[in-house]
N, C-alpha and C positions, 0 to 999 in steps of 0.2 A: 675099689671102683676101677673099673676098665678104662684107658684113653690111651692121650699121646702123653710121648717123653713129659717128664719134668722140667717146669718152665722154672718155678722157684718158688720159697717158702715165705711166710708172714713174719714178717719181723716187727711191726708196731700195727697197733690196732687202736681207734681213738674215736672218741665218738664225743659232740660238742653240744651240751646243756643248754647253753645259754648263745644266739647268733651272733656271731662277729668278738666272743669274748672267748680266751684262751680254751683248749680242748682237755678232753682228762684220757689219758692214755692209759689203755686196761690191759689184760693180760687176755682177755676175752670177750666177744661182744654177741649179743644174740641179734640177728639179721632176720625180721619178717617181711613181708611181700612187699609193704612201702616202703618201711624204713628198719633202722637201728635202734633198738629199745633205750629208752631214753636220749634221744639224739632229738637238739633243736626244738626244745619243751618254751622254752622263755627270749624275749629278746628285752634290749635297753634303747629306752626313749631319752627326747627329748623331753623334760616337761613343759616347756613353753609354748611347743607346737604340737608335740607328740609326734613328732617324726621319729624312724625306728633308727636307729646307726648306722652308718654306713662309713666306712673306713677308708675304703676305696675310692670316695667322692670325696671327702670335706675333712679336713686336717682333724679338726675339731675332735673326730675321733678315733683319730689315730694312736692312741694311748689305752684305746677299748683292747685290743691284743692283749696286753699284758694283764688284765683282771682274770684271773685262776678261778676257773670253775669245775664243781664237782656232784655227784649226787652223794643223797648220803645213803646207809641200807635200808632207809624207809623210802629212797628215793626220792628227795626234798632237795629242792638247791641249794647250794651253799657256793659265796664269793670268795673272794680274798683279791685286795688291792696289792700294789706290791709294799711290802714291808708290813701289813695289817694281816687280822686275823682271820679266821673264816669266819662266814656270817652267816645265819640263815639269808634265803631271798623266796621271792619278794618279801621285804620290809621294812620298815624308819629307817633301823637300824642303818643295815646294809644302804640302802637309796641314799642317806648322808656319807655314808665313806665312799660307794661310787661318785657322788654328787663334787665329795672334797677334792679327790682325785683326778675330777678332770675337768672341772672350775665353771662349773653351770651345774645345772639341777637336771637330775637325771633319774628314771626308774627302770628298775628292772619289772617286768608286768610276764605271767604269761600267756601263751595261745590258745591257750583253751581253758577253762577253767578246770576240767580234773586235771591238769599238769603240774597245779600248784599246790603246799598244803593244806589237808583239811581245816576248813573254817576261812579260807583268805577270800575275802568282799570284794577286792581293790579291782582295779580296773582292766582287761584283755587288752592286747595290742596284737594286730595284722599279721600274719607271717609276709615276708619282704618277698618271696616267691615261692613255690613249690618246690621242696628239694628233693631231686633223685633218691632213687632209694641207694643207692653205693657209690661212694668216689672212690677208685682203685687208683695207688701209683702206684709204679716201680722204681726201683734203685737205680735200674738203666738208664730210665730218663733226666731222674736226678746226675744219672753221672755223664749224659750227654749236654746238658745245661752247662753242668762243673767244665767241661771242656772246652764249649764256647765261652764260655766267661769264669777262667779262671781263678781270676781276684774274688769274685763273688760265692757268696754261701747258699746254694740252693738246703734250706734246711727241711722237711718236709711239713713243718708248723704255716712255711709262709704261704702253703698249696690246700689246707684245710682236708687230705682225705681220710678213709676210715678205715682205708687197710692199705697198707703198705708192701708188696711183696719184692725182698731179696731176691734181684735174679741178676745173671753177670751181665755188662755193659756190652751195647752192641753198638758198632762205630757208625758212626752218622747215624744213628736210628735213636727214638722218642720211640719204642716198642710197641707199646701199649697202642696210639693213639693209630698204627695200622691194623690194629686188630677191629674194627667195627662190624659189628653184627656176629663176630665170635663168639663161641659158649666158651665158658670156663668151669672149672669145678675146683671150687679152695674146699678142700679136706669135704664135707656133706654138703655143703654150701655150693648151689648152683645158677650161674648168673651168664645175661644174655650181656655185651656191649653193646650200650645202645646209641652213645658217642661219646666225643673228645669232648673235656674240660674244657672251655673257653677262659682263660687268666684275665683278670680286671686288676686296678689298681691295687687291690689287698696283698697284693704278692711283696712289692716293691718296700712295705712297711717296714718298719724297726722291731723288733720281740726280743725278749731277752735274747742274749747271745750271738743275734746279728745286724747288721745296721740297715740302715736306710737306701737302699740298692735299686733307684731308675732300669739300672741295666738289664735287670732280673726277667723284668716283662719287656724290654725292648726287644731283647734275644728270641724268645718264645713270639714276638711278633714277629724278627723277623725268620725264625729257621723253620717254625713249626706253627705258622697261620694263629698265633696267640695262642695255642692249647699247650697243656702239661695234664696228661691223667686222662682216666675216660670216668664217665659215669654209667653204670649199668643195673637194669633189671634184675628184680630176683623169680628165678625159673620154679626153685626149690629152697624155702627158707631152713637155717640152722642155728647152729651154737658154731662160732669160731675161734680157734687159739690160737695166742702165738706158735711160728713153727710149722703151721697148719702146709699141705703141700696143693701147689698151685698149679694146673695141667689144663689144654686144652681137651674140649670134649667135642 
């Protein structure tokens, strides 16, 4: 394909099952017009209320992060708390070891009923908003973060996106988030930006491997109006790899 220079290549690609609970990082992801196949099938309530989780608002569940989610190759969900095994979901099962884990009764349900496997009764839950079809970071921005706040770990788990691209650091600049209304072209894959990420409290969380970091979103409020990433439109749906190369168009 014809463009400009080489911006940078795809270094992690992840696409997240279950909302607000850990993401599963692939080697490859197929991107159609709304979304990422299999991206955001199921979310975890409350059962008392049925409220969906939210991480970002109420401590409660901030421990949602660290539950390990995957599909299987039937594309069924599967949990795993930390130190437990994998579970199917939704079911008893699974719902008592989320439920143990984070010390209220909890289910996982999902959004539509063909998202779950065949023959499951159990009850739908809301999606909590309409997700973009693509979160893009860059490493750039990660590493202008790293520079304002050094102590802290911008890891790309604490930012939820689906592709990540390796591109060098550019000094004062969060790259991506000047690019709005920019085409891009990752390898077949072609997408309009259609704006910045807005960061909410899920950033500042604990996950494995890093702690609990206020500064994380205070920075990004103040360097860069709360954003980290853009979200963007799909022009031209594809299959994407790691490695894949990443160019304006």
């Amino acid at each position: 394909m014809q463009g400009e220079a080489l911006l940078g290549t795809v270094s992690d690609l992840w696409r997240y099952p279950a909302s607000s609970l850990a993401g599963e990082r692939l080697d490859a992801i197929l991107v159609d017009q709304e979304s990422i196949d299999g991206d955001r099938m199921f979310g975890l309530v409350d059962v008392s209320d049925n409220e969906i989780a939210r991480p970002d608002r109420d401590v409660k569940w901030h421990r949602v992060p660290r539950i390990k989610t995957r599909l299987s190759p039937n594309r069924e969900l599967e949990v795993a708390v930390p130190d437990g095994d994998w579970l199917a979901a939704p079911g008893a099962e699974s719902d008592r070891a989320v439920s143990a884990y984070l010390g209220f009764a909890a289910s996982i349900r999902p959004f539509r009923r063909e998202n779950a496997a065949p023959g499951y009764s159990g009850p739908l839950t809301a999606e909590r908003y309409r997700k973009a079809p693509i979160h893009l970071l860059t490493t750039a921005s990660l590493a202008r973060l790293k520079a304002l706040h050094p102590e802290g770990v911008p890891d790309p788990r604490r930012f939820r996106p689906n592709i990540v691209v390796d591109m060098a650091p550019i000094e004062g600049s969060f790259p991506e988030t000047e690019w709005i209304g920019r085409k891009l072209a990752i390898g077949d894959l072609l997408l309009t930006i259609s704006e910045p990420c807005r960061r909410c409290g899920f950033t500042i969380i604990a996950q494995d491997g890093f702690d609990h970091d206020p500064a994380i979103l205070r920075n990004l409020v103040r360097h860069n109006a709360h954003n980290l990433g853009v979200y963007c439109t799909v022009d031209q749906p594809a299959r994407v790899e790691i490695g894949a190369a990443m160019r304006f168009i």
